[in-house]
Every structure is written in C-alpha cells, then in structure tokens.
N, C-alpha and C positions, 0 to 999 in steps of 0.2 A: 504494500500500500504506500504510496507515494505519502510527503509529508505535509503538503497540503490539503491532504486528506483523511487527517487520521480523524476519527469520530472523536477524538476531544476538540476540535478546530469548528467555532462557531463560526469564523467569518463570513466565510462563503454566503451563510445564510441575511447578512447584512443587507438592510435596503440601502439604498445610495441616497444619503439626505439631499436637500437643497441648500444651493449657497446665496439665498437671496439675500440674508443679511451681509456678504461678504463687501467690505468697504470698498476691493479696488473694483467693484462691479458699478458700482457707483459713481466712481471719478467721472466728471465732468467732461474727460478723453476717454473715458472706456464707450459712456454711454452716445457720445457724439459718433466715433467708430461705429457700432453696433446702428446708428441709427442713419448714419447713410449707407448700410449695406445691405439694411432691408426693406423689406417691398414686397411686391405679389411675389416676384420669384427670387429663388434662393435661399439659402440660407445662412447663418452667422454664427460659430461658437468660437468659443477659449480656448483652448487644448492646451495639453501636456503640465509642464512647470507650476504655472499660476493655478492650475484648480489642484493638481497636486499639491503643493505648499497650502492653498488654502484651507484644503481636508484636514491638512496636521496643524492646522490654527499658526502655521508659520508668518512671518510678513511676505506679501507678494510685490516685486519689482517688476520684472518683465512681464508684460503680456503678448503670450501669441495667439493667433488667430488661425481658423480654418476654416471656410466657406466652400458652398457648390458653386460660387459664382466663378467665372472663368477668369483669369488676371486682368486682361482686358475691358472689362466690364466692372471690374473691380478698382481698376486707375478711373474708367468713365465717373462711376456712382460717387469717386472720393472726391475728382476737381468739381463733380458739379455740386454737392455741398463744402466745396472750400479747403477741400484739403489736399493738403500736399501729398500725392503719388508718386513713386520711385520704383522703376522698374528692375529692383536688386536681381532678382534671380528669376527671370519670367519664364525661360522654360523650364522652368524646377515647378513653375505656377508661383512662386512668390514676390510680392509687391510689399514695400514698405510705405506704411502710411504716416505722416506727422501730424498731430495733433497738438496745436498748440505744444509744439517745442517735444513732444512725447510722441517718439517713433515706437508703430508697432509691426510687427509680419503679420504678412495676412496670407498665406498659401490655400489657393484651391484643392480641394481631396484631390487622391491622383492613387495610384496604381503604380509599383514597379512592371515595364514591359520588359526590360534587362537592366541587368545592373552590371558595374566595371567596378568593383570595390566598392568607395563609399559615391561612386557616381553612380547614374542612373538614368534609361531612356523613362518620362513618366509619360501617360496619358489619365487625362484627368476623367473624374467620376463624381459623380453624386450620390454615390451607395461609401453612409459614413463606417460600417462594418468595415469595406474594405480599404478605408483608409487607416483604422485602425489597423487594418494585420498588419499594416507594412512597417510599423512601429518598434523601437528594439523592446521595450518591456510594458507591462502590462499596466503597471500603476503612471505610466507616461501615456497611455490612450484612456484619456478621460478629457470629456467635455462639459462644458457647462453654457445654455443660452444665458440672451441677454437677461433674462428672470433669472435664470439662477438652477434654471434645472437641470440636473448632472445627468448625461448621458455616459453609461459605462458598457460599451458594446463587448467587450472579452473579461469582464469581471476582475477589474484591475482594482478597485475600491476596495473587496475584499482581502486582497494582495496587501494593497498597502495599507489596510489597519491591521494586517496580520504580521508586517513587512515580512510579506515573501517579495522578493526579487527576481522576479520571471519573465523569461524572454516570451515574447510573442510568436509563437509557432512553435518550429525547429530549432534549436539554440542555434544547431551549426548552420544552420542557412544563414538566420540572424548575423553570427559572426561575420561570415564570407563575404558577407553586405558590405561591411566596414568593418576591421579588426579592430578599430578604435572600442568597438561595445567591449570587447574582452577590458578594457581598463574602464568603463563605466559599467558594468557590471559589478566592477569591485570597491567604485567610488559608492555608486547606488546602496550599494550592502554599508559602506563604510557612514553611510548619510544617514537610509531611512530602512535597514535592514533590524531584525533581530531574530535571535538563535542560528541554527546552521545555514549554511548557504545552500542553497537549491539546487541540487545533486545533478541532477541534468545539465542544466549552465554552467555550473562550476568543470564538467567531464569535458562540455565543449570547448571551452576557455583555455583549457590545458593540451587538448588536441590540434587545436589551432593555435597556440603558442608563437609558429614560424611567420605567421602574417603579421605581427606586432613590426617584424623588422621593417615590412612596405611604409609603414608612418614616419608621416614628419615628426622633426625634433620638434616642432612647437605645438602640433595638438598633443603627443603625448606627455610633454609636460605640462600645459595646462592642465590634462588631466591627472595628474600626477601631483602637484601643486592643490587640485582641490580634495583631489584624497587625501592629501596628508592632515590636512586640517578638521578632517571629519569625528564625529564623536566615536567613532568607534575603528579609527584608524590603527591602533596598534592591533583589532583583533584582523583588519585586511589584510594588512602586512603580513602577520601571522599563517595568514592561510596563504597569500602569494607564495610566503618562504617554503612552506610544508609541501608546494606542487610543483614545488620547483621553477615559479616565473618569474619571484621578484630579482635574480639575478640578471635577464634578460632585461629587465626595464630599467636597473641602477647600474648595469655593468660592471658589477662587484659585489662583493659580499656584506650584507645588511648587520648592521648591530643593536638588533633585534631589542634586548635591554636596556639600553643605553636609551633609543626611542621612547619605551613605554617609561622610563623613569623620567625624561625629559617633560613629557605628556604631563604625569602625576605631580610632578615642580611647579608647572605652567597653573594648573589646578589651585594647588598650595597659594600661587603667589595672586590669583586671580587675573591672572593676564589671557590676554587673548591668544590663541594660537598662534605662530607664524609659521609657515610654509615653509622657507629656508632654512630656519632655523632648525625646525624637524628634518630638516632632509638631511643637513648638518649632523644631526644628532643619530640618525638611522644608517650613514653611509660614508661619513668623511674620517680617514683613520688618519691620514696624512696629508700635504699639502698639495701632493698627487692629485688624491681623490676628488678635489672643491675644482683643480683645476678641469679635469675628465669628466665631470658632470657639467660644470659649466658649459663645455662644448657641446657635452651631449644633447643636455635643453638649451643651449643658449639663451645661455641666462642675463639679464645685462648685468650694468656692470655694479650697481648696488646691489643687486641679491649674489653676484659673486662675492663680494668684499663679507658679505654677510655670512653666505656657506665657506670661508675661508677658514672662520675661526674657527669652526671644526676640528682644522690640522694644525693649529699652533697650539702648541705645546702650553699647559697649565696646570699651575701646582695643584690638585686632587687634593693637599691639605689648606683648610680653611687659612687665609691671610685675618690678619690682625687687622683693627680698625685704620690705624695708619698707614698700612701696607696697602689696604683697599682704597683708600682714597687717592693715594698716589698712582695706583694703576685706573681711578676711572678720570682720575686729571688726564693721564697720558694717551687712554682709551677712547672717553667721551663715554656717555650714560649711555647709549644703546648699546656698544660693543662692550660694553663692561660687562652690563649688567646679562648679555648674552653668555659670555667667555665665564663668569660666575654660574649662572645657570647648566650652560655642557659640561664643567667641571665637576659641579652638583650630581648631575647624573650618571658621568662618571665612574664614580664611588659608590660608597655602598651606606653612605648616610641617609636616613628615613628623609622623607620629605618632610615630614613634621618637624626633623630639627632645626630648631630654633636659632642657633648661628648661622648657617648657612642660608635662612630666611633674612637675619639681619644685614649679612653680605649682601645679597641681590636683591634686596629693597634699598639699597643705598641713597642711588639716584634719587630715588622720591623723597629722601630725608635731606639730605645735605646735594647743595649746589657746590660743587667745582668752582672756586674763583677766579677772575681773569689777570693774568701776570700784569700786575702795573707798570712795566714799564718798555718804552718799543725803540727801534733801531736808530730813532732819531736823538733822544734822549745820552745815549751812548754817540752820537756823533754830536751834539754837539759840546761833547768835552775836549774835544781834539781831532785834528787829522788823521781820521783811522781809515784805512781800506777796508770792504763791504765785510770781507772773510774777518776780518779782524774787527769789526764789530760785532757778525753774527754770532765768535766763539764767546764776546763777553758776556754775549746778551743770551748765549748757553749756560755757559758757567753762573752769572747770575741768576737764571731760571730754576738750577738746577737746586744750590744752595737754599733758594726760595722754599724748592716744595720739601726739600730735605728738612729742614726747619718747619714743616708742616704748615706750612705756607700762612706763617705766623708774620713774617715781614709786613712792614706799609710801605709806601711808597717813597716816602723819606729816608726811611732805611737802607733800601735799594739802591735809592739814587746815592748814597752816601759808598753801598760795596762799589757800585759804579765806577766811580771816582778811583777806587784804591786798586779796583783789575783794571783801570785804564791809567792808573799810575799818577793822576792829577789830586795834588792837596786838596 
C-alpha cells in the first residue's frame, strides 16, 4: 500500500475550502486583472504558488495566472482596459501584464505536443485537467477564481495538507521534462514537505541523476540557494547524501554536521537564515572549496567573499572579550559575527552555550569605533612620502586597538608626533 494511502491518512478525504477571504484576491491589481479578462468567453484563475502559499496561510507575492483565452486576445482585453501587455513568452502562450506598477503572467492552458528538456512544442486548450497534468507536482496544480473558489483537478490540496510531495503523472516522464524538478523536488520537500519523501519520486530522482549535469550553473543554484534556506533543509540534504546526489550538485563532499549545527546557532541567535552562509557551512573545508563552488554557481562577488570564510582558518576555542573585539574591528560585524558562528558549529559546544552566544551577539552590543585619525593628519607634520605615512598611520592604528582602542584623539595625535619624530 502506497503511503499516501495508508487508512490512517485523512487527507485525501478533505474538501478544498474557499479562498474568498484571501487579501491578495483583493488587491486592487489582482481584481483589475481578473476583471479585464473576463467576459462571455473564457476564462480566468491563479495557479500554482499564490493559492498554494495561501492554503498554508503563508504571505502571497507573486501572482500567476492561467486563462482559456489565447495570448492574443489576452494582450487585446488588457490594452483595451488600460493595461500594459508584454509579449514575454507568447509561444509558450505567456503574456505579462502590469498593473499599476505590478507585473503578473498570464499563460493560456496549453498541452505539451513534444518536449526538448525543459522546452517545449505547446498547443493551447481549454480543458483545465489537462493543463494540470503537464504540471511537475501536484500541490502546484491548484487554482482558485476570481471569488475565491479552488479548483483542484489531480487532488493536490490533499497532498499539501498532508505534505506529500508528488509528481504529477510519471515521476520519470516528469523529470525528463526538465531535470531541474529533481532539485525542486527536494526544495519542495525541504519547504512544504513532512515525514518521508514519496518513494516513487525520490526512485526517479536518483535514476535520473545524469541529467542534472545538462543544467545551467545559475538555475541550479538558485535552486540550491533556496533549498538551503528551507525549514527542513538539513533533513534534504540528508536524504541527497544517503542517494548519493548531493555530491553531484556540490562537487564535493558535504559536512553534513557542521550544517545542521550551523542551522540550530542561527535558531539560538534568532537570525534569519543565509544561503551562503549555509553552503559555507555544508561544503567549504578549504579555500579551495569557496573558490570551486563559486565557479560552479557563479556566485558574484559578495556571496563569494561570504562563502570564503568557510576556509579561513579559526580558532574552535572561544576568544576572550578583547580578542573578539579586535577581530570584529579588523572583520566588520557581518564577517565577524559569520567567522564566530562557523566556528561555533565547528565544535562541539551546545548551542545553548552561553559564551559563544555572547561572542556572536557582539555586533548588536558594542559598535566598532572609527580610528581618529587619517593620512593627512600625519602629513601635515612633515614631508613624509605616501608609504611613509601609511606605515605610521599603521603603527598608530595598530597600538590604538592594542590598547583596546582606549586612545582619543589627542592622544594619537600626540604618538603621531613621536613615530614621525616631530617635538
């Protein structure tokens, strides 16, 4: 018996509520949309993301659309109530419309006639079932009209109050469609899944493995990037590792622990996830590593500097208060308080402990002060060459924070004086 069907499993039996109270159904551009594209003929819904997030009482941003009306007719209906039409992807059947400043996709049902990967020849339809199948999983073919009433043609509503995570059809057809599903498969699970992964998709995912390598470096890192951040991202990874994929997608070997304790720090401190940081934390053993992922996603050049810290080198025992300050003066508070945190995870200290919470709350306690004094200050004590003032205005800096950056400015100006040899 399959396991979304064991007789303890109410779901299935679920009605599909209504989302009439739902606010972005509301918005003044949802209902402006909706209201030039209906008429005697055709039709108008939501699809995928938006009425999913709204089911889980999430916040909704994006809205897409999908109608019976043909792209063309669909550019017509929008300029002739006023709105701006954009012919992004018209033989895909998709038009974007603005509303007042809020771009939405509007794509007509369509039918795959062949597909080339994640391309596709479409002919369009007006039977919404079969626009559903062509869908990769099942809680992403749900619709909702302009009232609010959920259309669930493959019984995806039940799926995702159950979070099962199901392809639509054949998993492996699914896949072949675009191997990109095999890593949203595992975001999906890692976002709105729970308990085991869905034995069938997961078999397919792992059999198709070799099509991951046709992707670009930048859709798989986006998706990569938003998995990491998911609430239940250490148990994705976890299962990637155990099937042997997540090497294929890091090109190196995962530190699995080091991850989940980074995860349970972030928790601790109340911060928000970062994506780099985790990947940081899951894959960067050396200086190597930040560089060969960098290329791999290309990454730019602030989430490199970020996945860097990964492979420098830091001391696993807690620094003292004055030691911490002088490395987040030399650091800055993000890289500090990052380079504290992977070191945290690191080791094998509870998240709960209590000095290593005082370390990587620093930043939000104490501000870094700014060295009082700058290169001109030192020149004008005398005819110094630029290197021969920047070494004073070193050595002065340096004494500064050695002294725990207890000096004023007076002070300063006074060493000044005696490294540049002037009474």
């Amino acid at each position: 018996m399959a396991e979304h069907d064991t007789p303890q499993d109410k779901s299935n039996d679920l009605a599909p509520p209504s989302l009439d109270a739902a606010p972005w159904l509301a918005r003044p551009e949802t209902v402006r949309l909706f209201e030039a594209l209906s008429g005697e003929t055709g039709a108008t819904r939501a699809v995928g993301g938006a009425v999913r997030d709204a089911l889980l009482g999430l916040p909704v941003s994006d809205v897409d659309f999908a109608t019976t009306i043909v792209p063309e007719k669909v550019i017509a209906r929008a300029r002739k109530a006023g709105l701006k039409a954009i012919p992004t992807g018209i033989a895909h059947g998709t038009v974007t419309v603005v509303v007042d400043g809020v771009s939405f996709e509007v794509t007509t049902l369509r039918h795959d006639v062949e597909t080339f990967g994640r391309h596709a020849t479409v002919a369009f339809t007006e039977d919404w079932a079969e626009d559903a199948a062509r869908r990769d999983f099942t809680l992403n073919a749900l619709y909702a009209g302009m009232d609010g009433t959920l259309f669930d043609p493959l019984g995806g509503y039940p799926d995702l109050v159950a979070g099962r995570i199901r392809f639509i059809g054949d998993p492996a057809s699914r896949i072949k469609e675009d191997y990109l599903r095999i890593l949203r498969f595992f975001r999906f699970n890692a976002w709105y899944g729970r308990g085991p992964f869905d034995a069938a998709g997961l078999s397919a995912c792992v059999r198709a493995r070799a099509g991951m390598r046709r992707l670009s470096a930048e859709r798989v890192a986006s998706e990569v990037k938003r998995l990491l951040v998911a609430p239940r991202a250490a148990e994705a990874m976890s299962v990637l590792f155990d099937h042997g994929l997540i090497c294929d997608i890091l090109g190196g070997v995962p530190r699995l622990t080091r991850f989940a304790r980074l995860i349970g720090i972030e928790d601790a401190l109340d911060r928000q996830p970062s994506a780099i940081l985790r990947l940081a934390a899951l894959a960067v053993f050396v200086p190597e590593d930040a560089k060969r992922l960098a290329r791999r996603f290309k990454l730019s050049n602030a989430e490199q500097a970020q996945l860097a810290l990964g492979g420098v080198p830091f001391d696993e025992a807690l620094p003292d208060e004055a030691a911490a300050k002088r490395k987040l003066y030399a650091l800055g508070p993000d890289a500090y308080t990052a380079r504290v945190m992977l070191a945290w995870a690191t080791g094998d200290a509870p998240v709960t402990d209590p000095d290593w919470h005082r370390a990587a709350t620093l930043a939000a306690r104490w501000e870094a002060p700014v060295f009082p004094l700058r290169g001109t200050d030192i020149a004008a004590l005398g005819k110094f060459s630029g290197p021969e003032i920047g070494a004073m205005l070193r050595e002065a800096e340096q004494r500064w924070i050695d002294g725990g950056f207890a000096e004023d400015r007076e002070g300063l100006l006074a060493l000044a004086r005696e490294l540049a040899g002037v009474p």
